[in-house]
Backbone atoms as SQL, in Angstrom:
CREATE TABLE atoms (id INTEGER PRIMARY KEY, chain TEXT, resi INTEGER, resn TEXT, atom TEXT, x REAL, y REAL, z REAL);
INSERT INTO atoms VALUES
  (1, 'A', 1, 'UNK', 'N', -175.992, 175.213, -28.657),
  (2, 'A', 1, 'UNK', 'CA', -175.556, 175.323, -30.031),
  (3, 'A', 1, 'UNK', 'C', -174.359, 174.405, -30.242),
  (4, 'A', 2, 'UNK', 'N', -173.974, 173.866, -31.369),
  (5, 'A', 2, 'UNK', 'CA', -173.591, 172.829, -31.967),
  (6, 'A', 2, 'UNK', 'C', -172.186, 173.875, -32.606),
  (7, 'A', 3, 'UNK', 'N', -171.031, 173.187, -32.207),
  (8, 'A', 3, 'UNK', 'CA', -169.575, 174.210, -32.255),
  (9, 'A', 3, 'UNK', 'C', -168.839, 173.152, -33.106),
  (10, 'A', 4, 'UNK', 'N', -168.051, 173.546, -34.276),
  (11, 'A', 4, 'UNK', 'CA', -167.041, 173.411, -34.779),
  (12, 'A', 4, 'UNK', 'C', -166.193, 174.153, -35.260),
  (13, 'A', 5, 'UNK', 'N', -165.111, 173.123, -35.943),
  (14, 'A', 5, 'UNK', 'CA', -163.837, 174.260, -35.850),
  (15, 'A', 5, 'UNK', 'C', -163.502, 174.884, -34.983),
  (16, 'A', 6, 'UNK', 'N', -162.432, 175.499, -35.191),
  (17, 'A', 6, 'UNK', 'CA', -161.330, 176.359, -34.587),
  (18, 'A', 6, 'UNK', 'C', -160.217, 175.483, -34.838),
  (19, 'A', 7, 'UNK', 'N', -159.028, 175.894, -33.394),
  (20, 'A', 7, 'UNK', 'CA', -157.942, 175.759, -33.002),
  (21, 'A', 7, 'UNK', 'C', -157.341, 174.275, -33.143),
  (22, 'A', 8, 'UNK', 'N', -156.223, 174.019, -33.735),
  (23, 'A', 8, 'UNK', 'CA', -155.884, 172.649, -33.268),
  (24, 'A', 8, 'UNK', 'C', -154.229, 172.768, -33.047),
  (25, 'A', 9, 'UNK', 'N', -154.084, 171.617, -32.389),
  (26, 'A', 9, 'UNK', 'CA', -152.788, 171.346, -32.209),
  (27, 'A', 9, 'UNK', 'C', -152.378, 170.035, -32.531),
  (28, 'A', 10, 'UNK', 'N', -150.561, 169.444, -33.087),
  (29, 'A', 10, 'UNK', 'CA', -150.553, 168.366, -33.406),
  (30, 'A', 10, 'UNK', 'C', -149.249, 167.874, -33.303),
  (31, 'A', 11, 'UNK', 'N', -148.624, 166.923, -32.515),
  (32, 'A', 11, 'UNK', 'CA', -147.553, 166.555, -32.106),
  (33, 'A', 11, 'UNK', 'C', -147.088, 165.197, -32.829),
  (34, 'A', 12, 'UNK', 'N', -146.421, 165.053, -33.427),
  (35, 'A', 12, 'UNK', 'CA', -145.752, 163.696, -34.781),
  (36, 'A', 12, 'UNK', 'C', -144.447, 163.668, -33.542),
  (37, 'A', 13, 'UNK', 'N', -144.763, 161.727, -32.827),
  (38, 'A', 13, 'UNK', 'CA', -143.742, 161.472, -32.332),
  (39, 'A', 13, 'UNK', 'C', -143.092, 162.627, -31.252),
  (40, 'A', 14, 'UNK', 'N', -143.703, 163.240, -30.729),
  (41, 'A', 14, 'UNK', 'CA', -142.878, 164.170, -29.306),
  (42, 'A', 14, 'UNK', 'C', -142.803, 165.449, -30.068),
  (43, 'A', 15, 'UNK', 'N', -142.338, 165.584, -31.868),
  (44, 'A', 15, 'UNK', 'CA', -142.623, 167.074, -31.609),
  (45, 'A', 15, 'UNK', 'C', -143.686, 167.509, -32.406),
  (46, 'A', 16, 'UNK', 'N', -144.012, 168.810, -31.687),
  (47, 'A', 16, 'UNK', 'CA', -144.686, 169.632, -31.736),
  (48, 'A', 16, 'UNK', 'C', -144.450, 170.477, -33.632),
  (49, 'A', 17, 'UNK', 'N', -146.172, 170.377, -34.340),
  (50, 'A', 17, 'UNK', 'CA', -146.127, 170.959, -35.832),
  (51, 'A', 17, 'UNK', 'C', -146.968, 171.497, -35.972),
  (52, 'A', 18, 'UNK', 'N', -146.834, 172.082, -36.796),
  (53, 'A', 18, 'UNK', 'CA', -148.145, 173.527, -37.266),
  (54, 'A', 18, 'UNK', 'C', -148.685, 172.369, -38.442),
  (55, 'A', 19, 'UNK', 'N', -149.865, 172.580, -38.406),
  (56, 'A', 19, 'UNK', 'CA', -150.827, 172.240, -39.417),
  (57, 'A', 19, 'UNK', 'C', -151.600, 173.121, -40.083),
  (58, 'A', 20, 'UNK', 'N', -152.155, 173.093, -41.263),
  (59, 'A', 20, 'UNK', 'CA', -152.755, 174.467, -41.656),
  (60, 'A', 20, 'UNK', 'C', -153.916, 174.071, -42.521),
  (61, 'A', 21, 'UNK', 'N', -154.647, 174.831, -42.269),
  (62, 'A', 21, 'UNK', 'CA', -155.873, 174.197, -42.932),
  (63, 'A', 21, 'UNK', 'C', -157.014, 173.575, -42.489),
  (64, 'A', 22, 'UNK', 'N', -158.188, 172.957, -43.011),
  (65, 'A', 22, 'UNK', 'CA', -158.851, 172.063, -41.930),
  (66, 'A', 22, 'UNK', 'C', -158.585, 170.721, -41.688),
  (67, 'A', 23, 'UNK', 'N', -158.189, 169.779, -40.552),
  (68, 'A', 23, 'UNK', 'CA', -157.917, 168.487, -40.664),
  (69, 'A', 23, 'UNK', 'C', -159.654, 167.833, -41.103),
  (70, 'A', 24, 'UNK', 'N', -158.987, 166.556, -42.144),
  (71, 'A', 24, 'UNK', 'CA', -159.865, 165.228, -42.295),
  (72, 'A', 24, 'UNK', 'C', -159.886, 164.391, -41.168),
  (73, 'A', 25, 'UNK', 'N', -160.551, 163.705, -40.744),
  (74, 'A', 25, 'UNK', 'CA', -160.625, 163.129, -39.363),
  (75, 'A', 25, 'UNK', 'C', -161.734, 162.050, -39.948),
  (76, 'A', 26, 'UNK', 'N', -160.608, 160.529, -40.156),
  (77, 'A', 26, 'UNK', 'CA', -161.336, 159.536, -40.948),
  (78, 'A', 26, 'UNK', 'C', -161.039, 158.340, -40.001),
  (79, 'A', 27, 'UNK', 'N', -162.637, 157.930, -39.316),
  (80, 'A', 27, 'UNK', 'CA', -162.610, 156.907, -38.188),
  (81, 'A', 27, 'UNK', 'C', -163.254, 156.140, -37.977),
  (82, 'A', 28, 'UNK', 'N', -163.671, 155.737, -38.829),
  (83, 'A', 28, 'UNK', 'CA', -164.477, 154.391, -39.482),
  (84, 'A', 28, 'UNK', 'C', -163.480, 153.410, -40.194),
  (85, 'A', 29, 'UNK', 'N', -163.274, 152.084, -39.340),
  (86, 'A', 29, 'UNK', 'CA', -162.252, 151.170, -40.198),
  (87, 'A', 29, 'UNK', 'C', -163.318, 150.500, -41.077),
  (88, 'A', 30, 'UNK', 'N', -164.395, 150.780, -41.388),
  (89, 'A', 30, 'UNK', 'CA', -164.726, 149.871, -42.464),
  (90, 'A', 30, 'UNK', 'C', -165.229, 150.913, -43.519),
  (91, 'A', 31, 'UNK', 'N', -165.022, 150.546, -44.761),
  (92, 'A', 31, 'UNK', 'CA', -165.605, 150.986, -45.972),
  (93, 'A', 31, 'UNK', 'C', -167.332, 150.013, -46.780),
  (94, 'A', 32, 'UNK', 'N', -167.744, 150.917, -47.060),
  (95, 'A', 32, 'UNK', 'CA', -169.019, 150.580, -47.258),
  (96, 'A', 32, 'UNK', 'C', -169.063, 150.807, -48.978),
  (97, 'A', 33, 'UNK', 'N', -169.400, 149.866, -49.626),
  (98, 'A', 33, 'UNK', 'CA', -169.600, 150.315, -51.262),
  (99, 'A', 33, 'UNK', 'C', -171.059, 149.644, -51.677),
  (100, 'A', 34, 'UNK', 'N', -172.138, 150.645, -52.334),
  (101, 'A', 34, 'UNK', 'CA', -173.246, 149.973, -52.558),
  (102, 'A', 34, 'UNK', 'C', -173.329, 149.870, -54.078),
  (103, 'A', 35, 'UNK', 'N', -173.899, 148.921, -54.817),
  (104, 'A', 35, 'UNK', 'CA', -174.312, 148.540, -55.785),
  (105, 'A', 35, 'UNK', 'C', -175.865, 148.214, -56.117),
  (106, 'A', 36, 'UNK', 'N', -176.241, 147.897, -57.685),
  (107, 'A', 36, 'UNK', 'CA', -176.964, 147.394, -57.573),
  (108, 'A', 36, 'UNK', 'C', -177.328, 145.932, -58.543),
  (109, 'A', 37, 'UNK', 'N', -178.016, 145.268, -58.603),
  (110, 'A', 37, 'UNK', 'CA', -177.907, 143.700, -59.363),
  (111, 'A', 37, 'UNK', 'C', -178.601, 143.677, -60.566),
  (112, 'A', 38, 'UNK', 'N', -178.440, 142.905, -61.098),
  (113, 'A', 38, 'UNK', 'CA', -179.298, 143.084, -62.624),
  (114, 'A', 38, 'UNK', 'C', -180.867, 143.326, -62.601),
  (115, 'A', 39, 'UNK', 'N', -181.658, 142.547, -61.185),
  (116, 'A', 39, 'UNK', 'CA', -182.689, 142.711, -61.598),
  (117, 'A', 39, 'UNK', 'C', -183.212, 144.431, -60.497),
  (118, 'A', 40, 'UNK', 'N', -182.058, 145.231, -60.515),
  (119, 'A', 40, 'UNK', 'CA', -182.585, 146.302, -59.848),
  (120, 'A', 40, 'UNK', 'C', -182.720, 146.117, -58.390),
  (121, 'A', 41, 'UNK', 'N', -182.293, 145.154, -57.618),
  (122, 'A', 41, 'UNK', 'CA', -182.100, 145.200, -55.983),
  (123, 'A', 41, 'UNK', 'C', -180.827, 145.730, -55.750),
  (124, 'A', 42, 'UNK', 'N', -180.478, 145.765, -54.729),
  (125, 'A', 42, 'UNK', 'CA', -179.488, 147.061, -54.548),
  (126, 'A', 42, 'UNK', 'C', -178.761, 145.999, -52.964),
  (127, 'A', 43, 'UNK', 'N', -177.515, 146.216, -53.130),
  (128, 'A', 43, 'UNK', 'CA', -176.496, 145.289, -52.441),
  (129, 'A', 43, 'UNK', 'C', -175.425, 146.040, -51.833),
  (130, 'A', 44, 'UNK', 'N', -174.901, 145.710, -50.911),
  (131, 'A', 44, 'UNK', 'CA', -173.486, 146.261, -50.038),
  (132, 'A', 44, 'UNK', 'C', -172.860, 145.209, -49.965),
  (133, 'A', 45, 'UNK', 'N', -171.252, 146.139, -50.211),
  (134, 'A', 45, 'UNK', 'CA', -170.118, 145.374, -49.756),
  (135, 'A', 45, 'UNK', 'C', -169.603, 145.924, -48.397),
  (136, 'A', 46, 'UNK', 'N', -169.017, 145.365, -47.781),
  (137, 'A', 46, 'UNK', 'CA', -168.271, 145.849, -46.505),
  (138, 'A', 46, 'UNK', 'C', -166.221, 145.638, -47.141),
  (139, 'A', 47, 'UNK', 'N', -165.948, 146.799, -46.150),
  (140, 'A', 47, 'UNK', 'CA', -164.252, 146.170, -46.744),
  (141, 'A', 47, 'UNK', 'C', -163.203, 146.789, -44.915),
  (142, 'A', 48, 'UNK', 'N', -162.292, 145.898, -44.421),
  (143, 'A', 48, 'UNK', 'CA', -161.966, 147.118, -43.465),
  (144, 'A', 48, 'UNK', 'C', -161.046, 148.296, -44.159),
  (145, 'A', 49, 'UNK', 'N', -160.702, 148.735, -43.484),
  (146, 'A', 49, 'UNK', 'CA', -159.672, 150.403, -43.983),
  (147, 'A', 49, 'UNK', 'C', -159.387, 150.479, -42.714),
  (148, 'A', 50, 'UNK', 'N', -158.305, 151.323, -42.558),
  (149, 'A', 50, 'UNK', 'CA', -157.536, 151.722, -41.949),
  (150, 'A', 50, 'UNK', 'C', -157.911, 153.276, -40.961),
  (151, 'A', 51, 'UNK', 'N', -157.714, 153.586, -40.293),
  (152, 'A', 51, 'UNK', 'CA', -158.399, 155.166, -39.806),
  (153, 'A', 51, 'UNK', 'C', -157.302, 156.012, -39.779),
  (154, 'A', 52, 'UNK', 'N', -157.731, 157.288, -40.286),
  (155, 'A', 52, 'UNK', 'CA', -156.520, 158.284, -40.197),
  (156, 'A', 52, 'UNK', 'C', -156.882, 159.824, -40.092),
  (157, 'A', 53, 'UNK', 'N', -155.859, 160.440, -40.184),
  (158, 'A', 53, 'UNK', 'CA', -156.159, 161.865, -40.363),
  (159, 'A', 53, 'UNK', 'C', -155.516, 162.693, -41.416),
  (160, 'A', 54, 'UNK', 'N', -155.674, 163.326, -42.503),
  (161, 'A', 54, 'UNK', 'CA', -155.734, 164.327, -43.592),
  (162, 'A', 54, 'UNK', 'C', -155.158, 165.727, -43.201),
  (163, 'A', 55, 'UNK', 'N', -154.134, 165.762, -43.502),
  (164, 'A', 55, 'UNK', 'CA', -153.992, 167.194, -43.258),
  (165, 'A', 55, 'UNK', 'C', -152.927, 167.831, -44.153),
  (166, 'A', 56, 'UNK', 'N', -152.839, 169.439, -44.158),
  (167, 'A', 56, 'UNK', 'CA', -152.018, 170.077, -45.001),
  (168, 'A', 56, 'UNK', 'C', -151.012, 170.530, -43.851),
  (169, 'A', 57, 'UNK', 'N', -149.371, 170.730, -43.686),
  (170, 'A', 57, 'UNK', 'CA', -148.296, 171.216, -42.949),
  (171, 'A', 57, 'UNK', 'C', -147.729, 172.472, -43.556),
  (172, 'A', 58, 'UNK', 'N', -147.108, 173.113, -42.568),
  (173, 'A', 58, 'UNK', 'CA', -146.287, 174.088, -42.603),
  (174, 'A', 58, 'UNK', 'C', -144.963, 173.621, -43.305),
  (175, 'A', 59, 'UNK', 'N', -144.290, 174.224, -44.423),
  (176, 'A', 59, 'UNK', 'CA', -142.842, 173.721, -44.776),
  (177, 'A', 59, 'UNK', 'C', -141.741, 173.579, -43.806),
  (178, 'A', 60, 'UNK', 'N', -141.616, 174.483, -43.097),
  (179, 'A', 60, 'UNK', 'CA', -140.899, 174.865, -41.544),
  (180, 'A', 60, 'UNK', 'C', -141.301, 174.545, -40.504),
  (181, 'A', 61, 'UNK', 'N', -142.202, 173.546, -40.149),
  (182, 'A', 61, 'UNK', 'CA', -142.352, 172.619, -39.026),
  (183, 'A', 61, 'UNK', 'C', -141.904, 171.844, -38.354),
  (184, 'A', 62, 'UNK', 'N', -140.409, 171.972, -39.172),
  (185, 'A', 62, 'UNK', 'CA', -139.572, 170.791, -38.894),
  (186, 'A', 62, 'UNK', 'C', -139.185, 169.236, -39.199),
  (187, 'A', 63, 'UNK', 'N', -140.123, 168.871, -39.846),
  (188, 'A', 63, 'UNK', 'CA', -140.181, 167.681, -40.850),
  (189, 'A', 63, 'UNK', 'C', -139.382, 167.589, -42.010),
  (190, 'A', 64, 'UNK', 'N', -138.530, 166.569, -42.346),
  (191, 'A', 64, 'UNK', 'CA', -137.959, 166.407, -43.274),
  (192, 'A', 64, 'UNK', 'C', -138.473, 166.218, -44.146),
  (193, 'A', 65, 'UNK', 'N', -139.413, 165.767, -44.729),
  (194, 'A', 65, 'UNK', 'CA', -140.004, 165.189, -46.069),
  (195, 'A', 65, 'UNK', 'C', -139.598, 164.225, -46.998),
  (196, 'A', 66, 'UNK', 'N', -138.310, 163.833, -46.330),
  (197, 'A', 66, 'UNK', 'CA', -137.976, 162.496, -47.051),
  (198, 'A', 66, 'UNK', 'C', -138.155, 161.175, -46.860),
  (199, 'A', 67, 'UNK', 'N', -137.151, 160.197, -47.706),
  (200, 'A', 67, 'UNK', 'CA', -137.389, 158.649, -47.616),
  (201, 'A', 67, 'UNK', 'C', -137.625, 158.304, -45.984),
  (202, 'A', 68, 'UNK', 'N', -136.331, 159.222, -45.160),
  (203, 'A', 68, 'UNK', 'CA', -136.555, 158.379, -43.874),
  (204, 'A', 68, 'UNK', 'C', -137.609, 158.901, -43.119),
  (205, 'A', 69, 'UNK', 'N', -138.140, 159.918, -43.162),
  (206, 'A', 69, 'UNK', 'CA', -139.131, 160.234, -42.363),
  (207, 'A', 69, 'UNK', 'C', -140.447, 159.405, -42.678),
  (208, 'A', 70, 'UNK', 'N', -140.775, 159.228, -44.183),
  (209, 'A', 70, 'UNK', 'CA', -142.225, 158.571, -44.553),
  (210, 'A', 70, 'UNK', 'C', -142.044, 157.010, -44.279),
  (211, 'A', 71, 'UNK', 'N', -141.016, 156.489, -44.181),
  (212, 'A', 71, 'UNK', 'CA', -140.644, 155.084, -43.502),
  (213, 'A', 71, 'UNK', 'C', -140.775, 154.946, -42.449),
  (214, 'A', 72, 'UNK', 'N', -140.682, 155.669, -41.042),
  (215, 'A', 72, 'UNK', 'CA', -140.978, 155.535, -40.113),
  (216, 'A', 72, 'UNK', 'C', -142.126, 155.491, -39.415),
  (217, 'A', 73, 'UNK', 'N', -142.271, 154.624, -38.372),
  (218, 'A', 73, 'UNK', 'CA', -143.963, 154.576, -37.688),
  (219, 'A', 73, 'UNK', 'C', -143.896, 155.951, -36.992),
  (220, 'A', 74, 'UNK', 'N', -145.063, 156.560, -36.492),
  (221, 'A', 74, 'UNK', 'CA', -145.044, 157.558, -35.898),
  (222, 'A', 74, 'UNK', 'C', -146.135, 157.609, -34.783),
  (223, 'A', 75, 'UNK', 'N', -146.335, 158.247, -33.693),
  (224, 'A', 75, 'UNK', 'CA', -147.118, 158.676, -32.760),
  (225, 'A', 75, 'UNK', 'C', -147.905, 159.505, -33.205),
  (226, 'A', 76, 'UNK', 'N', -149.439, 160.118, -33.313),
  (227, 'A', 76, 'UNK', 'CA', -149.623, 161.108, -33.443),
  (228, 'A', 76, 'UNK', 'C', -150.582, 161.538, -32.410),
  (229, 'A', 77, 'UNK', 'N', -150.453, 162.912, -31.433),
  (230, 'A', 77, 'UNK', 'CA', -151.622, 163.487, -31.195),
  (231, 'A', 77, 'UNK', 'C', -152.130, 164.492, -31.659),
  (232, 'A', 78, 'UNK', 'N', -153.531, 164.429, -32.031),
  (233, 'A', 78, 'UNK', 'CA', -154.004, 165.188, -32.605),
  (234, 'A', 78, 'UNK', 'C', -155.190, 166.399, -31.955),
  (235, 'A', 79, 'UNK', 'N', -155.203, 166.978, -31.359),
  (236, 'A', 79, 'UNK', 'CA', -156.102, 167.737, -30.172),
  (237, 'A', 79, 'UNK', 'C', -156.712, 169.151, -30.767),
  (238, 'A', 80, 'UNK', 'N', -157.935, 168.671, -30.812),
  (239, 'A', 80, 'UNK', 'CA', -158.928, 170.244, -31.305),
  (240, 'A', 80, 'UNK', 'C', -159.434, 171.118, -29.998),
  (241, 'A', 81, 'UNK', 'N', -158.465, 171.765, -30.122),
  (242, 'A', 81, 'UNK', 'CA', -158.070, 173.009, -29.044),
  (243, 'A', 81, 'UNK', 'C', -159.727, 173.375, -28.503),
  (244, 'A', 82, 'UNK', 'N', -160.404, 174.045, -29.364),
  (245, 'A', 82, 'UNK', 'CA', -161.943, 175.117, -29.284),
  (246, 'A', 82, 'UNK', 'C', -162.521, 174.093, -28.756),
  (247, 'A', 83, 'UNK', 'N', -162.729, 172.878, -29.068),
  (248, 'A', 83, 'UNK', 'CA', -163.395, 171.487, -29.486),
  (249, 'A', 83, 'UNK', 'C', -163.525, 170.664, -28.056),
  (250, 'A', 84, 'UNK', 'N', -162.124, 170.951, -27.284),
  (251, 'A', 84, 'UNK', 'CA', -161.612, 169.794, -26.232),
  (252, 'A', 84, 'UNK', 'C', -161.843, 168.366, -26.594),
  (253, 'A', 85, 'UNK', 'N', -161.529, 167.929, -27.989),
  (254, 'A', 85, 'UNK', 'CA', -161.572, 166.734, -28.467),
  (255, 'A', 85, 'UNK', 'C', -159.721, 165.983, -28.251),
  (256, 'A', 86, 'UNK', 'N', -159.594, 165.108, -27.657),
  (257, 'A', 86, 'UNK', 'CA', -158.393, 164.597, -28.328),
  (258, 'A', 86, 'UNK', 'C', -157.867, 163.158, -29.430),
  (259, 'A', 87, 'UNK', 'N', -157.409, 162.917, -30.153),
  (260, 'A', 87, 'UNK', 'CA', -157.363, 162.148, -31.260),
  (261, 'A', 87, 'UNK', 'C', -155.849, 161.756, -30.730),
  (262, 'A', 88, 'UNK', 'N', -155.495, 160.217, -30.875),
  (263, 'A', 88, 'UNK', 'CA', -154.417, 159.451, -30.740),
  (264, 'A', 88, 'UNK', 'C', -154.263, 158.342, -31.951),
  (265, 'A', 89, 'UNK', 'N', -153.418, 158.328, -32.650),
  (266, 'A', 89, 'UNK', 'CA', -153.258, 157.629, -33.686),
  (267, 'A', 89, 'UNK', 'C', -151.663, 156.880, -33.254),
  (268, 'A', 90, 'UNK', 'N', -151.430, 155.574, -32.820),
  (269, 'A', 90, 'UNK', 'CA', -150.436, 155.089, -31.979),
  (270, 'A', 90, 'UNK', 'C', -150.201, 154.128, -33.289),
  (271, 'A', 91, 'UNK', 'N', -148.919, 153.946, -33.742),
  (272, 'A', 91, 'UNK', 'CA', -147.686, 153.146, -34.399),
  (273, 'A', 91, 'UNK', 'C', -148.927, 153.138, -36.077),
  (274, 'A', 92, 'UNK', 'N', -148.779, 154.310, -36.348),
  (275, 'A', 92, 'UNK', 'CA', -149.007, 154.830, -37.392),
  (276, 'A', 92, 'UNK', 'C', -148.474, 155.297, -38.240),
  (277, 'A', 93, 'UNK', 'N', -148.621, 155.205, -39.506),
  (278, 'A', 93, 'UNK', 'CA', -147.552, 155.380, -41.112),
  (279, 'A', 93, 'UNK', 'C', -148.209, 156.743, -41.904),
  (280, 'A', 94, 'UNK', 'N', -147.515, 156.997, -42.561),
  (281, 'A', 94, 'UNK', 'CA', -147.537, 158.466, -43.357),
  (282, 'A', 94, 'UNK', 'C', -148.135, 157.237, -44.763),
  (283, 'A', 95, 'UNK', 'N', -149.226, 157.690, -45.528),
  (284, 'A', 95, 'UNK', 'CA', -149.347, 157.550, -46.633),
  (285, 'A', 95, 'UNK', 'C', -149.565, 158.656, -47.540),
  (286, 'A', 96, 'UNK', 'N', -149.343, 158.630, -48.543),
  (287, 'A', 96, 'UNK', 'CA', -148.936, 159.673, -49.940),
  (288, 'A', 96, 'UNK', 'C', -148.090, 159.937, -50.504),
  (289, 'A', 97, 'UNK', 'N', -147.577, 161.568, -51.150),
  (290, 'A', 97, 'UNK', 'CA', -146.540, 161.577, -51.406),
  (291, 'A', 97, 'UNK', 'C', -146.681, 163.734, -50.863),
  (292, 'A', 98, 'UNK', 'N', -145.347, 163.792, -50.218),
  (293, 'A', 98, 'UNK', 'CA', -145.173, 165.443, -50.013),
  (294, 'A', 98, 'UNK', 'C', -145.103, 166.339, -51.497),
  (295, 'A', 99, 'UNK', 'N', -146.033, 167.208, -51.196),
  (296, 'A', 99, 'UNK', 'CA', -145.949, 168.027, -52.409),
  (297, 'A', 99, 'UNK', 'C', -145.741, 169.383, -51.546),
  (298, 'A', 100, 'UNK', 'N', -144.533, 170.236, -51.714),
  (299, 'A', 100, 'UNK', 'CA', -144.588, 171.538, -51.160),
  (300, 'A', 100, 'UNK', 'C', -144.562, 172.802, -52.288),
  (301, 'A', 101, 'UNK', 'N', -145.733, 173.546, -51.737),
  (302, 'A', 101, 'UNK', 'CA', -145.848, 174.716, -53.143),
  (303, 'A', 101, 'UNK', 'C', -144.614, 175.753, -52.336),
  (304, 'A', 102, 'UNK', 'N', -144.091, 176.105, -53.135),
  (305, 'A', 102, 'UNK', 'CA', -142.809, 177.223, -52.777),
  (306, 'A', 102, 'UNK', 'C', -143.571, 178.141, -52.607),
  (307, 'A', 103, 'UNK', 'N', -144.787, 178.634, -53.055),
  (308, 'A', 103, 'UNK', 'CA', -145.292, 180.242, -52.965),
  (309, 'A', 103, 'UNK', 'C', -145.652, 180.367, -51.529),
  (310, 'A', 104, 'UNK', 'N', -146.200, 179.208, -51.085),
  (311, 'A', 104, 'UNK', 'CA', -146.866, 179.513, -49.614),
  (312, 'A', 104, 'UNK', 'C', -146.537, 178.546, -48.673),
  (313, 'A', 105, 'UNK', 'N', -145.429, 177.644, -49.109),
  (314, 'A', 105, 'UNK', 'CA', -144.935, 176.915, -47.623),
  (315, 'A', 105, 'UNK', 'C', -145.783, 175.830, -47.769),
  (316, 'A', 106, 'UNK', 'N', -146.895, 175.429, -48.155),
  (317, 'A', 106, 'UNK', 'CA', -147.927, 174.674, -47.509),
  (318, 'A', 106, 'UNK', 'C', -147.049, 173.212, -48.190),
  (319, 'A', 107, 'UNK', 'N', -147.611, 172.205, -47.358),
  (320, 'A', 107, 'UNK', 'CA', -146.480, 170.761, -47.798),
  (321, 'A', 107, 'UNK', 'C', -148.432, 170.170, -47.952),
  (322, 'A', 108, 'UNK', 'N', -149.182, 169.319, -48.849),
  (323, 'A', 108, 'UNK', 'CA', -149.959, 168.549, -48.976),
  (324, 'A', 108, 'UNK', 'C', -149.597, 167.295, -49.361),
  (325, 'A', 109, 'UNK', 'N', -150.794, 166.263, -49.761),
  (326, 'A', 109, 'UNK', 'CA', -150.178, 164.714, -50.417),
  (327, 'A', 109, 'UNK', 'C', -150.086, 163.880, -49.282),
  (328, 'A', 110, 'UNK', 'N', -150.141, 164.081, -47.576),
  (329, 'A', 110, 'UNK', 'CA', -149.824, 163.167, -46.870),
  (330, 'A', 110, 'UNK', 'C', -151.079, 163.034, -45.918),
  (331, 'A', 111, 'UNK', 'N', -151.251, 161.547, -45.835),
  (332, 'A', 111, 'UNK', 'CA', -152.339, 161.371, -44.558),
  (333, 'A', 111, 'UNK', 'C', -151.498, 160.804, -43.618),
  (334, 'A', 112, 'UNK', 'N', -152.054, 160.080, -42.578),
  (335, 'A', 112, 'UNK', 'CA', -151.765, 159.171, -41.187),
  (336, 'A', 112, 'UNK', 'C', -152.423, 158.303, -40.743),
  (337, 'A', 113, 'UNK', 'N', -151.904, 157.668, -41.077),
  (338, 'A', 113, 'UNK', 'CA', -152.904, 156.027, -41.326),
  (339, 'A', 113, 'UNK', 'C', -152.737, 155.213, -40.628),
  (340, 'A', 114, 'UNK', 'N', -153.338, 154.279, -39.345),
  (341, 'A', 114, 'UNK', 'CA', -153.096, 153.382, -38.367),
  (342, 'A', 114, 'UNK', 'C', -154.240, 152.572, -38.728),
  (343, 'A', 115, 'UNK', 'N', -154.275, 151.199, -38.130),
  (344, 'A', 115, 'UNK', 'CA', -155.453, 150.361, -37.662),
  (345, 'A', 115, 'UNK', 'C', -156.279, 151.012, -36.604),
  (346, 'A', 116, 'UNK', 'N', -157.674, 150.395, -36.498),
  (347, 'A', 116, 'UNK', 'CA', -158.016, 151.106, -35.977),
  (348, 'A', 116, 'UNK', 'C', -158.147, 150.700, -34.500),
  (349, 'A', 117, 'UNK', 'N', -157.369, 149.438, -34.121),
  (350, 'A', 117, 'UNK', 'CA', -157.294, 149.426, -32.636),
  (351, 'A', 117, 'UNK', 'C', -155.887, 149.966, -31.680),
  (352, 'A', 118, 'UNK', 'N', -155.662, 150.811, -33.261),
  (353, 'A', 118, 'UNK', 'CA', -154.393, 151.684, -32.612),
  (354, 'A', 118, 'UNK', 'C', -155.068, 153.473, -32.534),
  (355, 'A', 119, 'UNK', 'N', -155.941, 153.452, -32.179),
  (356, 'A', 119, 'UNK', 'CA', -156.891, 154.937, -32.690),
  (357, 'A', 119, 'UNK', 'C', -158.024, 154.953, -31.607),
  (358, 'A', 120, 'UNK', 'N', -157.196, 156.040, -30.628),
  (359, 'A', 120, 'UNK', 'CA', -158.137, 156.613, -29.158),
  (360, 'A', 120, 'UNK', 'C', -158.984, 158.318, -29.594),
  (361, 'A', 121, 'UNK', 'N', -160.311, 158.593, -29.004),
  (362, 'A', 121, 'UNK', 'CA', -160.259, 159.636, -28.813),
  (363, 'A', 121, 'UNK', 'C', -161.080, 159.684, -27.533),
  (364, 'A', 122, 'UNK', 'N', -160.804, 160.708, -26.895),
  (365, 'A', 122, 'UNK', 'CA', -161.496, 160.874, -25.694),
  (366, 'A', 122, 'UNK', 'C', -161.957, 162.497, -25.882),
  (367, 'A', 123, 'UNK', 'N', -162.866, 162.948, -24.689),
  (368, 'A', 123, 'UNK', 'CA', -163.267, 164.535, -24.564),
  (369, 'A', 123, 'UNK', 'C', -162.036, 165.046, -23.047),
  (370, 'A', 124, 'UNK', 'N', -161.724, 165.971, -23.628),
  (371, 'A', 124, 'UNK', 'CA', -160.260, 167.164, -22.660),
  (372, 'A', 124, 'UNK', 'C', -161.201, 167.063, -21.421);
């Protein structure tokens, strides 16, 4: 049988953060857009992109949420505990913007975005 989800764990630069929610796990550097032409044949573009990972944080994880933190490159490992998957995203940037809801802590708005010959995964 075929297992997903569960458990993960996720370390930004040495420390250790709660994540909450399900991570996006985007690892394809190329983007694909199809069209079609006037006389009804149908065409692709190719584009590269960047690979990253999607996720929602804990407010109290320890992250600042400011200018200097989203300026900085970062390390990330990313490891699906249940899964024994591990994800490495090496001299990688925060894109978005932090939105934290006060009712429940949760911080959204941010991905982790590297090239993708900075982006390992191996099996635990």
């Amino acid at each position: 049988m075929d297992s997903k989800g569960g458990r993960f764990s996720l370390s930004v630069s040495g420390t250790t953060v709660s994540g909450r929610g399900a991570a996006k796990i985007m690892r394809s550097g190329v983007g694909v857009t199809t069209g079609v032409n006037q006389d009804g044949s149908g065409y692709k573009t190719i584009a590269p992109k960047l690979v990253g990972l999607d996720l929602t944080f804990d407010r109290g994880v320890g992250l600042n949420w400011d200018t200097t933190m989203l300026l900085a490159d970062v390390d990330v490992t990313f490891i699906e505990t249940d899964m024994g998957i591990t994800h490495m995203y090496t001299s990688a940037n925060w894109d978005g913007d932090p939105t934290i809801d006060s009712a429940t802590g949760e911080v959204t708005g941010l991905k982790i975005m590297t090239s993708e010959s900075n982006y390992q995964t191996f099996n635990n």
